[in-house]
N, C-alpha and C positions, 0 to 999 in steps of 0.2 A: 153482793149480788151473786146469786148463783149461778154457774155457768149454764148459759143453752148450749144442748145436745145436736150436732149439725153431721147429721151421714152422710158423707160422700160416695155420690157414684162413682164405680172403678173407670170408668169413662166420663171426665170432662175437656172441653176445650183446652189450647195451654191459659195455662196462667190461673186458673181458677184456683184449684186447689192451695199456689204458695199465696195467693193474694186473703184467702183465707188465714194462713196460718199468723197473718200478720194484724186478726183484727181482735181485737180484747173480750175476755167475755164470753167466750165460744168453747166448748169442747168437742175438737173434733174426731169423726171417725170416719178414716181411711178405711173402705172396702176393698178388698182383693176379688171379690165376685158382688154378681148381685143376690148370692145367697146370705153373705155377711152383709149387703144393705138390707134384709128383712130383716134379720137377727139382730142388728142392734137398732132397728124401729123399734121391735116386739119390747125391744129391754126400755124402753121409753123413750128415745129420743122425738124431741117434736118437730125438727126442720130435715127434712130433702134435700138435697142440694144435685140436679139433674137434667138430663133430656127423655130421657127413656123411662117408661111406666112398665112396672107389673102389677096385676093385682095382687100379689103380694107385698107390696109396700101399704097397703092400705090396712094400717093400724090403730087403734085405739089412740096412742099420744100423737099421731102426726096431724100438726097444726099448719104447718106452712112448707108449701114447696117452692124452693127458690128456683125457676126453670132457667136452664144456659141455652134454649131456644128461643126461636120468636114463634113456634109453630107453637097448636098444644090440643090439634087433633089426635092427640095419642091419650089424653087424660079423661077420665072421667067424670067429667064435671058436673053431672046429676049428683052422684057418690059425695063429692067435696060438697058441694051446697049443702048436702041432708049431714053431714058429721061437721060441718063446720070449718073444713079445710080452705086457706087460703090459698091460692096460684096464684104467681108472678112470672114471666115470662122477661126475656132477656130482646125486645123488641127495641128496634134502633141501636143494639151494641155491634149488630153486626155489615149495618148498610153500607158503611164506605166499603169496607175490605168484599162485602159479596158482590156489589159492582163492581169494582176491580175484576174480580174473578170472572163476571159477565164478560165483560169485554175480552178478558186473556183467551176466553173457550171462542168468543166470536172473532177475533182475528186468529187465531189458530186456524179456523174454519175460513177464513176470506182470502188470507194470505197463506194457506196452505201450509200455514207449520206443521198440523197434523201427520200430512203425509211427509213432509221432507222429514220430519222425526222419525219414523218408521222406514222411511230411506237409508236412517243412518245406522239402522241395525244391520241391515244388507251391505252397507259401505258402497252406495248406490248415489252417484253425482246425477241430478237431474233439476234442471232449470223450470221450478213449476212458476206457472202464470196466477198468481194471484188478483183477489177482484180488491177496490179501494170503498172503504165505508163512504169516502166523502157523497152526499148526494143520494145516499139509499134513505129507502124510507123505512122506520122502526116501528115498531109497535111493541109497547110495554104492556104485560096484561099482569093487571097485578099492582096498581101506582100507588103503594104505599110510601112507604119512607127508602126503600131500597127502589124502589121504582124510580123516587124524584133522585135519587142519585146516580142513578144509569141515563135518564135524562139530560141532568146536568152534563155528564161526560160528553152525551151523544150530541146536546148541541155543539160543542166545542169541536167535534169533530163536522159538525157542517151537515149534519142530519134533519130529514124531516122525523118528526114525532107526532103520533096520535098515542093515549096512555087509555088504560081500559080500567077502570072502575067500578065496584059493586056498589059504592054510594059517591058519585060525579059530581054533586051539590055540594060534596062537603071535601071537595077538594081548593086547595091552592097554594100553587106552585109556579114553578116554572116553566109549564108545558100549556098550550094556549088551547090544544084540543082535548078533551077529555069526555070519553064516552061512557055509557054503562055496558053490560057484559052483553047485553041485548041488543050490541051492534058488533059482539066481537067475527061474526062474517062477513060484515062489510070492510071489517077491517082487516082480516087478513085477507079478503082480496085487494086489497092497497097495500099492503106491506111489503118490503122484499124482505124484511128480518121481523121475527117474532123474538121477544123475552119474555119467558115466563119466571114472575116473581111473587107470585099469590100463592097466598096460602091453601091449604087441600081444601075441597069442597069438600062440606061436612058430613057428607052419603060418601065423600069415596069418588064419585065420576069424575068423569074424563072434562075439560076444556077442551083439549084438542083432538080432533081424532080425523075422520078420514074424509069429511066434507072439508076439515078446516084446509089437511093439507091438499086436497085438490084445489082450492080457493088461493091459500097461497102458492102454491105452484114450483115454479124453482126457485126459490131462496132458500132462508136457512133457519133453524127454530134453534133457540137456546135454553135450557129446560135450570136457574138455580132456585126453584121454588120446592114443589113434592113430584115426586116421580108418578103417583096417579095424575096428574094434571094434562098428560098424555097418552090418549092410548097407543101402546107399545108396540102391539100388532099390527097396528095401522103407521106406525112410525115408518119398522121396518121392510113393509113393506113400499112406502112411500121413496125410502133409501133405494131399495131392490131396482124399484121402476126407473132409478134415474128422475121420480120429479121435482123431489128434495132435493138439494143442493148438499144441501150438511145440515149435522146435528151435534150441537154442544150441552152434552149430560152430567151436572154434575150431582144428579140425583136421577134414580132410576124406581119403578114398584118395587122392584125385590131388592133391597141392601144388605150382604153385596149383591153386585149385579153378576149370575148366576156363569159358570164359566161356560158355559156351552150354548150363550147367550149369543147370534149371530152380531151384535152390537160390536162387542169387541173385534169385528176381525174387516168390520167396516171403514175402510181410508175415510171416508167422510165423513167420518164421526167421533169425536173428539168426549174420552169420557174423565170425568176425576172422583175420587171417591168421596162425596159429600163432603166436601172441603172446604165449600167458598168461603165459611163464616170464617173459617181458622186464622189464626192471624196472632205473632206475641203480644200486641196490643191489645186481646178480648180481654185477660184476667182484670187490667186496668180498669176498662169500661163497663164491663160487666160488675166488679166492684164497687163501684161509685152507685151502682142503681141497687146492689145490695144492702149497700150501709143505710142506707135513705129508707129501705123495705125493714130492716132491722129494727130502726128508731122505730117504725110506726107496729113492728112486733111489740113493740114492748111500750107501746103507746102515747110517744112525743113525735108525731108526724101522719103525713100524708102517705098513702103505697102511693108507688110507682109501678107501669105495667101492672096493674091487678087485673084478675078476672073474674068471674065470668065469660064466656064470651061476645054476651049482649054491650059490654062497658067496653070493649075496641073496635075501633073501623077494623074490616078483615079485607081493608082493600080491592 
């Protein structure tokens, strides 16, 4: 059999790349830019292996994009339906480790690691007062699969939970309230913590902006979803005024997040550089839903993660 042609983005998660080099059948290419992933599409290669779209990737042999996201508002997908490109997306490889990372940015923020971290650059002893999650009320917007595992943690820690859903009927879970996006202001005025875990609205707008955060008030919002899913302006300003309590970013609109960005110099705002998925364990799991997209490349199986967009809940 002869070898599939698989380019690699000069950027993936860890572990992707060696979990590759261990699968039979594959000939791969290591990109040093995204100029050598055009060049060797154009030379034929028919798989992607990615997060990030140009349209110069879009070539005549490329058949299948294996994506190391769960998002895949960055793709084309009119383009792929009319040439016959298939997308796969990396959905559910990254749930445990990005609620982890939820919670790391929201107690950073409750219990003020933030600021005592930036204390210790000063070499600065100050006893901050932290607030206790037990007893707050949450709000997940976004109750996909990383939703129900932010859930999971926060009942354990003794939270109330309402989860926000784009289709509420076709959930079940854990979480006993479950709303559509058309009560998300009734629910951030109940919330004391917002998580945002959904994916980008497919125009680009905002979820939250500057009714939401007069509504919630003083708590705190946690953004590991898309950085438009907040407007920005309206964040910071919400900071400025003191109504906001804190803001945990690990995704911002502009990546990176730009330096002269007043975010950064804000004690109550805790940011990380789109990080939550990352984790030694993705090349593993991301893997396993490779091999599985592989067979049915070559057609003894079912995909997994396939798209369109119309063929996933977008939570």
């Amino acid at each position: 059999m002869t070898d599939l042609h698989v380019v690699l983005h000069p950027e993936l998660p860890p572990g992707v790349a060696d979990f590759l080099e261990g699968v039979a059948g594959l000939a791969l290419h290591r990109s040093a830019d995204e100029r050598a992933v055009t060049e060797s599409l154009k030379n034929g290669a028919e798989v992607l292996v990615t997060h990030t779209w140009r349209d110069s990737f879009l070539t005549p042999s490329l058949r299948w994009i294996a994506g190391t996201g769960a998002g895949y508002e960055q793709y084309p997908l009119d383009k792929f339906k009319s040439q016959g490109i298939v997308l796969t997306t990396a959905a559910g490889v990254h749930s445990q480790c990005v609620a982890e990372h939820a919670f790391a940015l929201l107690l950073s923020l409750t219990r003020r690691v933030g600021e005592a971290a930036r204390n210790m650059t000063q070499c600065h002893w100050e006893a901050l007062i932290g607030e206790e999650l037990t007893g707050k009320k949450l709000a997940i917007v976004g109750h996909g699969r990383i939703g129900e595992e932010i859930a999971r943690r926060a009942q354990n820690w003794g939270m109330s939970i309402i989860g926000i859903k784009r289709n509420p009927d076709r959930y079940s879970g854990c979480v006993e309230d479950i709303r559509g996006i058309d009560q998300l202001s009734d629910v951030c005025a109940w919330a004391d913590i917002v998580v945002l875990s959904s994916p980008a609205n497919p125009d680009g707008s905002h979820m939250i902006g500057r009714k939401e955060f007069e509504l919630l008030g003083a708590g705190w919002i946690v953004n590991v979803g898309r950085g438009s899913l907040i407007d920005q302006a309206a964040l910071i300003d919400a900071l400025t005024s003191g109504e906001l309590r804190g803001a945990g970013l690990d995704v911002t609109v502009i990546e990176p997040l730009p330096v002269d960005s007043p975010l950064w110099k804000m004690p109550e705002v805790v940011i990380t550089a789109h990080n939550a998925g990352a984790s030694p364990g993705f090349g593993t799991r991301w893997g396993a839903i490779f091999e599985k997209n592989l067979a049915a490349f070559r057609g003894k199986g079912a995909w997994v993660n396939l798209l369109p967009a119309e063929a996933m809940d977008r939570s």
